[in-house]
LOGU-838884 format. One record per residue: residue number from 0; residue in one letter; chain; x, y, z of N, C-alpha, C, O in turn. Coordinates in nm, 3 decimals. Layout:
pamar	nutor	torti	nX	nY	nZ	caX	caY	caZ	cX	cY	cZ	oX	oY	oZ
NUM	A	A	X	Y	Z	X	Y	Z	X	Y	Z	X	Y	Z .
...
***
This chain:
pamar	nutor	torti	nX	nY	nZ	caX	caY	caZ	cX	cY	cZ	oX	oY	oZ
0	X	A	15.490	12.527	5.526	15.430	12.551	5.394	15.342	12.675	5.397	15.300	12.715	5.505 .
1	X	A	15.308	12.746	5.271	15.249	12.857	5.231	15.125	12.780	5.259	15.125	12.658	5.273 .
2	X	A	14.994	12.870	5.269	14.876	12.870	5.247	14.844	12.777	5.151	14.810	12.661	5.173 .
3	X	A	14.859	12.845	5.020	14.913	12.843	4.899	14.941	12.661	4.887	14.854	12.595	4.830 .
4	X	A	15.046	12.599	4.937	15.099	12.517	4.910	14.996	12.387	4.995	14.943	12.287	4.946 .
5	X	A	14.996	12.440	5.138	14.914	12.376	5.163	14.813	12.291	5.097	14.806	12.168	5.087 .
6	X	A	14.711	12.419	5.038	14.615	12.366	4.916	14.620	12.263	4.863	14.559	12.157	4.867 .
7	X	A	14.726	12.319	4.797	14.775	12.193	4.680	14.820	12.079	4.713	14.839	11.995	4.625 .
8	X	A	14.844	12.054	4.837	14.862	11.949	4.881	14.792	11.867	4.908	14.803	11.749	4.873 .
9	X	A	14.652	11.944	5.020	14.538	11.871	5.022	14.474	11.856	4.906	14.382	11.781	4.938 .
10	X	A	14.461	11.883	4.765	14.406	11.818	4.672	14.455	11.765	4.636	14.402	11.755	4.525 .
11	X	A	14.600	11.654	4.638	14.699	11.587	4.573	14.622	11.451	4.696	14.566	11.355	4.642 .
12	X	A	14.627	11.457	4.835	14.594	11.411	4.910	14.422	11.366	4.910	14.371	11.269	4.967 .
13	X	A	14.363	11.459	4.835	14.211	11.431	4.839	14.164	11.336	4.732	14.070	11.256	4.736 .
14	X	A	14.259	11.366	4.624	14.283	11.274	4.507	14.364	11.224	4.452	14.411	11.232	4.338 .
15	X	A	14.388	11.150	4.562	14.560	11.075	4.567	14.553	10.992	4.382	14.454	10.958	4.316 .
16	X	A	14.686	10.985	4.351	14.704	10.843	4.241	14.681	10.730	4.328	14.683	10.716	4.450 .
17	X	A	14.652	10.626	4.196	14.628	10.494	4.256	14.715	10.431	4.313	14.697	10.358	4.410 .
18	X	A	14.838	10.456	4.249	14.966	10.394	4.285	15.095	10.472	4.374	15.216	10.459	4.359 .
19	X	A	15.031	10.546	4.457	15.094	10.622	4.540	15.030	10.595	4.724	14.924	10.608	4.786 .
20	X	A	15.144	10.559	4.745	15.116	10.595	4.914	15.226	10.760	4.989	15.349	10.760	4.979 .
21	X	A	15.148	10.879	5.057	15.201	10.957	5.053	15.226	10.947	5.249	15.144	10.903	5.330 .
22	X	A	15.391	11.016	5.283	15.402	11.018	5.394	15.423	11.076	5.436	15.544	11.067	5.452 .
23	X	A	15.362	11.209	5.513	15.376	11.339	5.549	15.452	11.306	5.650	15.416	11.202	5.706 .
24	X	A	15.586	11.383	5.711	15.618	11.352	5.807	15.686	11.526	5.841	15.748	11.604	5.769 .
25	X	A	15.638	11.537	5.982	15.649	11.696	6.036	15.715	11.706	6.200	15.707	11.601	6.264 .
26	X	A	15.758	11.785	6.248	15.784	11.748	6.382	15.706	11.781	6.503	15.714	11.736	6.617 .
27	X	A	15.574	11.932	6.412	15.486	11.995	6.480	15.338	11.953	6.433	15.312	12.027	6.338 .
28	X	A	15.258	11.889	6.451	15.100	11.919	6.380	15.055	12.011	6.375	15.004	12.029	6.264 .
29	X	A	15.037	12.126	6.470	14.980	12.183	6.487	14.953	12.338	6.355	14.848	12.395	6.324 .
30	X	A	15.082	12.359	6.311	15.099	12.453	6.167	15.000	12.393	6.060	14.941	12.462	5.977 .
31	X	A	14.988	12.266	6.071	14.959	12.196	5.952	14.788	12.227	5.950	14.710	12.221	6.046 .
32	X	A	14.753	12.266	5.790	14.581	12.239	5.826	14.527	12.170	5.880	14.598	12.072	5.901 .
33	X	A	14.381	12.156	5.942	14.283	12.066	5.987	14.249	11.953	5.880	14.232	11.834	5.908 .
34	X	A	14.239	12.021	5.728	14.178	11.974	5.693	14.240	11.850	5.613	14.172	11.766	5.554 .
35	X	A	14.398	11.850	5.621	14.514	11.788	5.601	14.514	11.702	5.645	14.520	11.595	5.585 .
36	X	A	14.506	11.720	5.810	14.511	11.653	5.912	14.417	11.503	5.937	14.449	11.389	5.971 .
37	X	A	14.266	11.579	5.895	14.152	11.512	5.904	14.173	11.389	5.775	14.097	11.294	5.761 .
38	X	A	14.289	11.415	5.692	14.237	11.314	5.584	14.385	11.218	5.635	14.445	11.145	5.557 .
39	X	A	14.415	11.231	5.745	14.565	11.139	5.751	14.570	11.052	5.853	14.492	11.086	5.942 .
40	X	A	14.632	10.952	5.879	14.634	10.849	5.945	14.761	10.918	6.027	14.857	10.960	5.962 .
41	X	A	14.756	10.932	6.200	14.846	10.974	6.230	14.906	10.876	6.354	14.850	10.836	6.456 .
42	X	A	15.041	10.853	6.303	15.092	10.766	6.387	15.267	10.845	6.465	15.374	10.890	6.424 .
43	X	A	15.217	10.825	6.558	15.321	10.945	6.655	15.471	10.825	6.690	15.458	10.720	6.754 .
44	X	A	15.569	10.861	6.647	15.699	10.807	6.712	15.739	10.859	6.843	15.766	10.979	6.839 .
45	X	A	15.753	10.796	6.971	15.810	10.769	7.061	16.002	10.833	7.092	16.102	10.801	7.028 .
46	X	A	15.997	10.874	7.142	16.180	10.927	7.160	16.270	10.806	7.246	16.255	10.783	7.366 .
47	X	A	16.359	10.739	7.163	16.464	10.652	7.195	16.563	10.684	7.339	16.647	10.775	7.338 .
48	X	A	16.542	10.604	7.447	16.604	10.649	7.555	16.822	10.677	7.495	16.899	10.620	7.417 .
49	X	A	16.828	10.748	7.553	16.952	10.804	7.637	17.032	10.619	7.591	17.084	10.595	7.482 .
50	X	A	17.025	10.559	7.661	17.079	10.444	7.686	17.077	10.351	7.562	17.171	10.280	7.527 .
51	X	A	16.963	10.360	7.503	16.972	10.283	7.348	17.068	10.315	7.312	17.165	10.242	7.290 .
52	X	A	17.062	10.448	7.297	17.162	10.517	7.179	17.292	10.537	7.204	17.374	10.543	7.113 .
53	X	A	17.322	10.548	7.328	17.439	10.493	7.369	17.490	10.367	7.304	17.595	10.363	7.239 .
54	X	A	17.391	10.239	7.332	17.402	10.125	7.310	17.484	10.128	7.136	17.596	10.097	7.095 .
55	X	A	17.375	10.174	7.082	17.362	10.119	6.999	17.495	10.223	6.864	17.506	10.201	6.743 .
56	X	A	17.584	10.343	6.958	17.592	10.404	6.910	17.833	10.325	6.948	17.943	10.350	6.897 .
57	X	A	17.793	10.256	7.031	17.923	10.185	7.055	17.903	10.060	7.011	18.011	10.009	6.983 .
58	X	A	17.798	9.976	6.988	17.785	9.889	6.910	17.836	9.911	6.776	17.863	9.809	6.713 .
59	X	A	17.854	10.017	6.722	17.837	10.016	6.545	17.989	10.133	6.556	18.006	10.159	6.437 .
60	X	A	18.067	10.187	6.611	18.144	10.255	6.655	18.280	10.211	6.764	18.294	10.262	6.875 .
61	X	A	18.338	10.147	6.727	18.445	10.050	6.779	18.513	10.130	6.862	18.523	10.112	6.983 .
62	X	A	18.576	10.249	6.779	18.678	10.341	6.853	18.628	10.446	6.896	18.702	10.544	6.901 .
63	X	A	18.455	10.461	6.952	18.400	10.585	7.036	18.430	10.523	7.180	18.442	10.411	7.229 .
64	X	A	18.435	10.660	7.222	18.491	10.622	7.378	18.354	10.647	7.450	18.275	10.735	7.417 .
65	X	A	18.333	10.534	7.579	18.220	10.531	7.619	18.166	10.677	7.670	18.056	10.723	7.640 .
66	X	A	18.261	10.739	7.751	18.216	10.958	7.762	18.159	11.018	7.698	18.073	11.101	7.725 .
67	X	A	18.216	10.970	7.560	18.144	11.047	7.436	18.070	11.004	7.401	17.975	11.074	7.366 .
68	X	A	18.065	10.871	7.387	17.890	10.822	7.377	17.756	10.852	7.484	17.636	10.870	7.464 .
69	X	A	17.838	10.847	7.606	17.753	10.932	7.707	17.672	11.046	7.638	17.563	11.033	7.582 .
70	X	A	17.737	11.148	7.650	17.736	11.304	7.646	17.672	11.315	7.483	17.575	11.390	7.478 .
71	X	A	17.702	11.267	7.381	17.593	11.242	7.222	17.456	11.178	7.253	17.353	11.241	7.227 .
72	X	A	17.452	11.077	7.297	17.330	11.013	7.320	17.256	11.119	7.469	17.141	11.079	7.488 .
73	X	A	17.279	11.187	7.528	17.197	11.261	7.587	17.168	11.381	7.503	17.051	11.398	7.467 .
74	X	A	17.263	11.467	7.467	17.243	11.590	7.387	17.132	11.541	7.232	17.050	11.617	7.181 .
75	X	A	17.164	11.393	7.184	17.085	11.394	7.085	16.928	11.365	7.099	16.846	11.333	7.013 .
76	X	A	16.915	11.384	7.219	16.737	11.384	7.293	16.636	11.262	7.202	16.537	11.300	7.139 .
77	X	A	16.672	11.131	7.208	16.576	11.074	7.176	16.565	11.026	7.035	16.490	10.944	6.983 .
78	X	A	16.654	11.094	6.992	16.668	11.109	6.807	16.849	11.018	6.801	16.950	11.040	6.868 .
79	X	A	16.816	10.900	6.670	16.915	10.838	6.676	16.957	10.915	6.505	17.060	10.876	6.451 .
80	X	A	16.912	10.968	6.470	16.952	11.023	6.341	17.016	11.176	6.382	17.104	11.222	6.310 .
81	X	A	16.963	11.262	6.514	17.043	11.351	6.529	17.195	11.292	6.612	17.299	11.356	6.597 .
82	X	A	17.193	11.170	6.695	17.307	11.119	6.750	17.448	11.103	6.619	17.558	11.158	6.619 .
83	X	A	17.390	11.010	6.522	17.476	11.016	6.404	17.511	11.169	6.377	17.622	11.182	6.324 .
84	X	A	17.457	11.265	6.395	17.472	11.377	6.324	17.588	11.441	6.392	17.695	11.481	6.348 .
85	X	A	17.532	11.438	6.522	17.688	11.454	6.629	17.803	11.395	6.623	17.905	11.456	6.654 .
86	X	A	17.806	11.264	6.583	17.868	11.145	6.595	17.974	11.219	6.463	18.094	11.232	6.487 .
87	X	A	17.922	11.259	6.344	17.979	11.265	6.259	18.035	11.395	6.216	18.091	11.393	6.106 .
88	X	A	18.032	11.511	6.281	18.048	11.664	6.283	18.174	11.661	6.388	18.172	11.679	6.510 .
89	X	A	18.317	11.626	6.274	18.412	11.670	6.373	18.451	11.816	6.441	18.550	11.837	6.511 .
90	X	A	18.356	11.906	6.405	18.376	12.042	6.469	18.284	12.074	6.550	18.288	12.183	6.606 .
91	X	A	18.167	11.970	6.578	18.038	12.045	6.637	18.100	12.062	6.837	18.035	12.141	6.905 .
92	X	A	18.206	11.994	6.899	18.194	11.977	7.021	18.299	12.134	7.019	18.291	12.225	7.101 .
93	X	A	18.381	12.128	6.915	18.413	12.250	6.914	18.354	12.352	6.979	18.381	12.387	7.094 .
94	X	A	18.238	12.424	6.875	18.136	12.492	6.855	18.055	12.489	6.987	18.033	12.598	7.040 .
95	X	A	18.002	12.359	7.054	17.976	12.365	7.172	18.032	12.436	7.272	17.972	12.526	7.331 .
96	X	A	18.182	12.391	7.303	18.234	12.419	7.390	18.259	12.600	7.413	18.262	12.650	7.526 .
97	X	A	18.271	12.662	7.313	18.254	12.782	7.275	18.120	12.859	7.315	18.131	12.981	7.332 .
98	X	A	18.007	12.805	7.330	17.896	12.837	7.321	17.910	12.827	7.493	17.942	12.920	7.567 .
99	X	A	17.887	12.734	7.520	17.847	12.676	7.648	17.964	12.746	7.775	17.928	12.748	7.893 .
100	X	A	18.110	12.803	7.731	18.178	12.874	7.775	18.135	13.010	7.794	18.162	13.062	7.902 .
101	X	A	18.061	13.090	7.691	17.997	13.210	7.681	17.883	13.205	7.859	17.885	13.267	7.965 .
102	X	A	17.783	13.073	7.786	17.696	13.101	7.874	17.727	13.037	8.026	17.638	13.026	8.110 .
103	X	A	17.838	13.004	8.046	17.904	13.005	8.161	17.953	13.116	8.242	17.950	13.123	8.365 .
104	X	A	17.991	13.189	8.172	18.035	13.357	8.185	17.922	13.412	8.284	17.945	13.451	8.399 .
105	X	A	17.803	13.410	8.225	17.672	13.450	8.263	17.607	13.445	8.363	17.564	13.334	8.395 .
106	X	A	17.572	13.582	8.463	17.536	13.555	8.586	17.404	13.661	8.574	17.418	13.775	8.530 .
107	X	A	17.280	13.609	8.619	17.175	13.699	8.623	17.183	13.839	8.741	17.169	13.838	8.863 .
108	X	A	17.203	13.920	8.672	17.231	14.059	8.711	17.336	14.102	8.756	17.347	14.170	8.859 .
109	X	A	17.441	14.062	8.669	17.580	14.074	8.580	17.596	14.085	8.450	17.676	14.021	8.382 .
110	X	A	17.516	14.170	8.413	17.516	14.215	8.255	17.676	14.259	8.236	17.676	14.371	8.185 .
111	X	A	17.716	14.245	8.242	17.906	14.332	8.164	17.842	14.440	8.119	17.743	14.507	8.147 .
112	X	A	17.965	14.438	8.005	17.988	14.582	7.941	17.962	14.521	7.804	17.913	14.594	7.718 .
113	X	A	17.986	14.408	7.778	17.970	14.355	7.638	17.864	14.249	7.569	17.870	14.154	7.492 .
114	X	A	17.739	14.337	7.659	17.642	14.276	7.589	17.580	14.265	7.400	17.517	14.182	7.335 .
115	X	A	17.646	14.408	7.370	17.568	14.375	7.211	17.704	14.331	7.125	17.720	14.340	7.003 .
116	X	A	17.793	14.283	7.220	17.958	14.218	7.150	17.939	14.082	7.136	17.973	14.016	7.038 .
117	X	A	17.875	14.034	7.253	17.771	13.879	7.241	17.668	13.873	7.157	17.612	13.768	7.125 .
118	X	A	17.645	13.954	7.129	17.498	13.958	7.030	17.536	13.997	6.906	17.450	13.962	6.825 .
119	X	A	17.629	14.056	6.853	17.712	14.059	6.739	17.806	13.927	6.696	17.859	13.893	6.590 .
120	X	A	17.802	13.882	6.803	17.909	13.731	6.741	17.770	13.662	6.721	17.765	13.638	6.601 .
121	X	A	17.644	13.613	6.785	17.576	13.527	6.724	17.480	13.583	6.602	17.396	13.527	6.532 .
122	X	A	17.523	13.707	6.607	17.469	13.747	6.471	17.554	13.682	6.343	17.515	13.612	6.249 .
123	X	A	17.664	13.724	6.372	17.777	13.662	6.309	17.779	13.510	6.248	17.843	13.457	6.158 .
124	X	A	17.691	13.472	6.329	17.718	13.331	6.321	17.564	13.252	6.290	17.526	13.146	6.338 .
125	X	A	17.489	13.346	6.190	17.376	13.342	6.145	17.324	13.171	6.093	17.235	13.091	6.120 .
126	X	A	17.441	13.181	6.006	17.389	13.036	5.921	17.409	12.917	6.039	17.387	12.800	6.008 .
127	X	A	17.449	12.949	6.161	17.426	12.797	6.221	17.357	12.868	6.384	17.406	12.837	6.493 .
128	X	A	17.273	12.935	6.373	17.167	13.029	6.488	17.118	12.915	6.553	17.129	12.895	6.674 .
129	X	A	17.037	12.802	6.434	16.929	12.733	6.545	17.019	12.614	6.607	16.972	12.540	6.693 .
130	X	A	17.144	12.599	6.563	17.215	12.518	6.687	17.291	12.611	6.762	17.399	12.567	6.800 .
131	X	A	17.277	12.671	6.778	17.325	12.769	6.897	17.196	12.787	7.001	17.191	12.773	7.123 .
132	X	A	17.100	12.822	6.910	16.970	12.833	7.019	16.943	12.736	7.066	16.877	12.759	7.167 .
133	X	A	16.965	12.580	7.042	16.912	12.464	7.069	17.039	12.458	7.189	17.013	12.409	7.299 .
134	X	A	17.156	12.504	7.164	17.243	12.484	7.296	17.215	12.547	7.422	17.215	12.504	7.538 .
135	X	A	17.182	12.698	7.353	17.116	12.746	7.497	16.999	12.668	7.586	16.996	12.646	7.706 .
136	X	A	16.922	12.641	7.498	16.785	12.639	7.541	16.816	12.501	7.621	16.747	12.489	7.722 .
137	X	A	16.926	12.370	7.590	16.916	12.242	7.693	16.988	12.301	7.799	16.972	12.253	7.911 .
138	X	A	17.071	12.404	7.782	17.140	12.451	7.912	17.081	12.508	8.017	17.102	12.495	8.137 .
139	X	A	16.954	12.614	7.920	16.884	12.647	8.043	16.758	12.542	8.115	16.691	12.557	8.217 .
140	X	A	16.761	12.425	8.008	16.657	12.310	8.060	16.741	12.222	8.193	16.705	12.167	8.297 .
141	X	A	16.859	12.242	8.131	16.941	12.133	8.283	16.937	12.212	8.369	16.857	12.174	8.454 .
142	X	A	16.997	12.337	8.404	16.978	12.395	8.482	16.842	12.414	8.584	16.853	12.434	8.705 .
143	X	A	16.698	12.402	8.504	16.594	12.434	8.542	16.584	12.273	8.604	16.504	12.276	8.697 .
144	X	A	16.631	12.155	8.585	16.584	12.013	8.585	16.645	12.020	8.730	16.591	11.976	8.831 .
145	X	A	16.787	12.095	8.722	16.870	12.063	8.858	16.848	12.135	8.968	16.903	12.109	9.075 .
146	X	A	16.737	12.268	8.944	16.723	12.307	9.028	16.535	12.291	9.102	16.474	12.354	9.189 .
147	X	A	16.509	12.211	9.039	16.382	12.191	9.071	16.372	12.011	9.126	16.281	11.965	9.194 .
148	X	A	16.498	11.931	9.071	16.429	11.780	9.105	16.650	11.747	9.174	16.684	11.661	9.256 .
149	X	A	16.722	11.821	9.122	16.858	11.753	9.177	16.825	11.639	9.151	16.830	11.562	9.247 .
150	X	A	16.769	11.568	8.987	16.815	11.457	8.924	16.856	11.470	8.850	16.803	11.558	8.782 .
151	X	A	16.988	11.403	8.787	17.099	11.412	8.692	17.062	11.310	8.575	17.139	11.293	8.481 .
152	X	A	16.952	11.251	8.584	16.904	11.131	8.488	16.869	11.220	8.372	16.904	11.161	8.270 .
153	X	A	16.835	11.293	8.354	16.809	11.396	8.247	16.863	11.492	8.126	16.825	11.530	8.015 .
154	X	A	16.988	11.509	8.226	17.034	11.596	8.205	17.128	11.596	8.090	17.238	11.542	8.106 .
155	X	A	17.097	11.655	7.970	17.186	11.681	7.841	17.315	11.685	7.851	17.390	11.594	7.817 .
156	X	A	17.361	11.831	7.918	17.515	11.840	7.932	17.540	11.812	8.050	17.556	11.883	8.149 .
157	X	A	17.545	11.656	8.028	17.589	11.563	8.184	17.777	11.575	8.172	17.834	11.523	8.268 .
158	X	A	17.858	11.632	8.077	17.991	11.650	8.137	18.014	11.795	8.172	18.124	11.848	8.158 .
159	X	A	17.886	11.870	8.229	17.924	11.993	8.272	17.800	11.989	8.429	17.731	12.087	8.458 .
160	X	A	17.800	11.911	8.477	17.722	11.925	8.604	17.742	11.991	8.677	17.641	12.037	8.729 .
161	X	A	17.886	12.048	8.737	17.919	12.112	8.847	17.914	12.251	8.838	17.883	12.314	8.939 .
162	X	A	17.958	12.344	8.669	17.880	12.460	8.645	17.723	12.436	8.648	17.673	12.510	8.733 .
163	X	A	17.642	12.371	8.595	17.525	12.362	8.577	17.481	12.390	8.764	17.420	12.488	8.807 .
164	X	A	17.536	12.269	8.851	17.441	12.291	8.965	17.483	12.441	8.994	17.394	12.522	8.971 .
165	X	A	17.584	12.482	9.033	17.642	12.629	9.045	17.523	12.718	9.006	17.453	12.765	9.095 .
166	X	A	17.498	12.745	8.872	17.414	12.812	8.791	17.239	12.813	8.870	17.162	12.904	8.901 .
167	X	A	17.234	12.662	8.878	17.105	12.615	8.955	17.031	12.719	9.096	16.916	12.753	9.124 .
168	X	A	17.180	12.744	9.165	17.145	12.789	9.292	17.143	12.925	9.323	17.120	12.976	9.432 .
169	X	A	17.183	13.004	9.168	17.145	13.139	9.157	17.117	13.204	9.083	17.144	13.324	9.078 .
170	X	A	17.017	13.104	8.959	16.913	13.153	8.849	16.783	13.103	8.955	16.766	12.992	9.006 .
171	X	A	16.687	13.243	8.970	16.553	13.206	9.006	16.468	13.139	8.931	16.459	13.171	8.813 .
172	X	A	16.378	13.017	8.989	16.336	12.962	8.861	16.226	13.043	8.763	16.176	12.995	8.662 .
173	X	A	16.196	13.192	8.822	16.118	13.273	8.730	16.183	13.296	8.583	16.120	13.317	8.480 .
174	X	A	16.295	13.287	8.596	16.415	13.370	8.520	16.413	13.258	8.397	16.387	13.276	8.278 .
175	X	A	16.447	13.147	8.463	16.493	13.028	8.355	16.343	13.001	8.269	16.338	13.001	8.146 .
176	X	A	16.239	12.980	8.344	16.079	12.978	8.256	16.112	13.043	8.166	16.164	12.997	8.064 .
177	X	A	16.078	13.200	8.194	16.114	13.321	8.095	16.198	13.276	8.007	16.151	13.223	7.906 .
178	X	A	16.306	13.282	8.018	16.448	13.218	7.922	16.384	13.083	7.824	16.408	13.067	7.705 .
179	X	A	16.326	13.024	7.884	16.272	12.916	7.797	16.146	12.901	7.726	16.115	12.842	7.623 .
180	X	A	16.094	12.958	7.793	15.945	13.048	7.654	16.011	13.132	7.596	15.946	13.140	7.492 .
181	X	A	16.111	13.217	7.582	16.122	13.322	7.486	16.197	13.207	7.393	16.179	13.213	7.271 .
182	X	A	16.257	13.132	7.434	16.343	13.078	7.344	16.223	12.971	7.231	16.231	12.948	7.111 .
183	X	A	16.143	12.937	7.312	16.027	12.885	7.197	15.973	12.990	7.106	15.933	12.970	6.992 .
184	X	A	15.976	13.093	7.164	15.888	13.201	7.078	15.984	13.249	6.956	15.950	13.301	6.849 .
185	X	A	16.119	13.217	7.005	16.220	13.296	6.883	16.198	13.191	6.777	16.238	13.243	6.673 .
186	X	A	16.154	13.067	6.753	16.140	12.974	6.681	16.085	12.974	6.543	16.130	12.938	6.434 .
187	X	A	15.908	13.056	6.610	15.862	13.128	6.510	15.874	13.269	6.493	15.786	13.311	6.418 .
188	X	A	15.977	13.385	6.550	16.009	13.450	6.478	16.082	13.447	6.380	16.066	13.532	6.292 .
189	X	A	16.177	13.353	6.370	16.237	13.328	6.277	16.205	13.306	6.153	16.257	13.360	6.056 .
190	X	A	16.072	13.182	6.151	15.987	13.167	6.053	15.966	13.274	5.978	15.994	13.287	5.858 .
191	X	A	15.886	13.398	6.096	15.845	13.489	6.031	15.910	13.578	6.004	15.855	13.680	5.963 .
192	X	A	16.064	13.571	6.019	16.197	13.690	5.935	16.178	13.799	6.001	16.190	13.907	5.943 .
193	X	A	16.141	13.790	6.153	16.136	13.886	6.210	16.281	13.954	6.238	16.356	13.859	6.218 .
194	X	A	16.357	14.056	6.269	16.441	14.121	6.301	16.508	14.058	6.353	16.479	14.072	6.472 .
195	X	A	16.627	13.956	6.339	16.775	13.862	6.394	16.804	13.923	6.532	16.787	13.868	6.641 .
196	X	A	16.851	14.046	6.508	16.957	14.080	6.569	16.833	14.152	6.695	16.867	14.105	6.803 .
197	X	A	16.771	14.199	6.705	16.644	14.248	6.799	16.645	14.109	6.864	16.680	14.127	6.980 .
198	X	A	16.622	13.979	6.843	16.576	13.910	6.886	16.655	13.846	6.976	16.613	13.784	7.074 .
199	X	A	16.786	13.862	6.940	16.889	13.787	6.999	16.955	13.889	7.101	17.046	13.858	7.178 .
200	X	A	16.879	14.048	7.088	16.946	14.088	7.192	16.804	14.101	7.275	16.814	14.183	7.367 .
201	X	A	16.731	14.066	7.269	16.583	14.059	7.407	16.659	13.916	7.480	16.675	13.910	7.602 .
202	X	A	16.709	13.789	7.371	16.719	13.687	7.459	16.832	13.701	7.585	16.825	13.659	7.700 .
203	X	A	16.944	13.779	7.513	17.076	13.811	7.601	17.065	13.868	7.747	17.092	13.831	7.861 .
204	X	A	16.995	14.011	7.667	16.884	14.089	7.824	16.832	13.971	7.916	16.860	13.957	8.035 .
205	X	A	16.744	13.880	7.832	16.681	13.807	7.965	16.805	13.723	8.035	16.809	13.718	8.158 .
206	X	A	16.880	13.674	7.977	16.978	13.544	8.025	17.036	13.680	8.093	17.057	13.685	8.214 .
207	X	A	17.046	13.727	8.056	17.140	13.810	8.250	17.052	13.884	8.327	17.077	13.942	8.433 .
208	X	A	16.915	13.877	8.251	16.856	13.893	8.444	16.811	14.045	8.423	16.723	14.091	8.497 .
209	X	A	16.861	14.113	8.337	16.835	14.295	8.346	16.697	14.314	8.378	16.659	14.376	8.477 .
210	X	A	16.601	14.246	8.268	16.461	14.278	8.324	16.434	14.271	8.480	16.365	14.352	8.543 .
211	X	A	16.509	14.146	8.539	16.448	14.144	8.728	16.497	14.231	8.765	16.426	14.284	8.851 .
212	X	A	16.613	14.296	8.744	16.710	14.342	8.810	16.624	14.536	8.855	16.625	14.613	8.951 .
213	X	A	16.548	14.534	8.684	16.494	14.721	8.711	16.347	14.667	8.801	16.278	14.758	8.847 .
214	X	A	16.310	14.554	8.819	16.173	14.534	8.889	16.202	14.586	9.001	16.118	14.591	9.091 .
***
């Protein structure tokens, strides 16, 4: 929300109707005013294991095959409303597999020749950016999980383990940090309509490593 809107909210909130109960619900607090904040009862939801949602996602789903309930209920992190969302997007594993093939390609300080050809297709592919960024970003989280604990209990894209450990044993874990703060930071550039295509080619640079590579 605007400044602006904010406002108006907290005076809708400061002088609620009688016959209204209001339910702010956000995924961040922290954007939100203080003073918003200070007038709200805040009650935090918990993230649904891996295994519920499995459960509960072949319970209600006759003809899902238990793999694929695997591999949804991890990628949908805790969220049984993003699991349905998977569940129900017959093109999204598509789209995955496409994605997750790219960043398979990818070796830190093996830039190719066709770096802004990668960065022109996810330009390309604007209107669906933040699930593309959300793919990168668990890829470079498994990777970072497998190379720091070699536990697989975690791990999102549990039907791609054997690229993932691969990846593990020759991304430094300086590299993958980096990769995963920038990828928080592109979050709110976005917000702020900062430059697309700039942004997506700093992230590319880092995922292959160029910055270590001139150190």
């Amino acid at each position: 929300m605007t400044l602006e809107a904010s406002n108006c909210l907290l005076k809708t909130i400061e002088e609620p109707p009688y016959y209204a109960i209001i339910i702010l619900i956000c995924s961040k607090i922290d954007p939100i005013l203080p003073t918003i904040v200070s007038r709200c009862q805040i009650i935090n939801f918990g993230l649904i294991s891996s295994y519920k949602i499995k459960e509960f996602l072949l319970n209600n789903n006759k003809n899902l095959e238990k793999e694929k309930a695997e591999i949804i209920s991890r990628l949908a992190q805790g969220s049984i409303g993003s699991a349905l969302k998977l569940l129900s997007d017959k093109e999204y594993f598509i789209r995955r597999e496409e994605v997750l093939d790219d960043l398979s390609a990818i070796s830190p300080g093996k830039p190719g020749e066709d770096i802004f050809a990668k960065v022109e297709k996810m330009v390309s592919e604007i209107d669906r950016i933040k699930e593309i960024l959300e793919m990168i970003k668990l890829w470079y989280r498994d990777i970072l999980i497998i190379k720091n604990t070699g536990d697989q209990k975690y791990i999102a894209n549990c039907d791609k383990l054997e690229i993932l450990d691969e990846k593990s044993q020759i991304y430094s874990q300086e590299i993958l940090i980096d990769i995963l703060d920038y990828l928080e930071q592109i979050e709110e550039y976005l917000i702020k309509n900062v430059n697309t295509r700039l942004i997506l080619e700093r992230l590319y640079i880092k995922m292959v490593g160029v910055e270590y590579c001139l150190k």
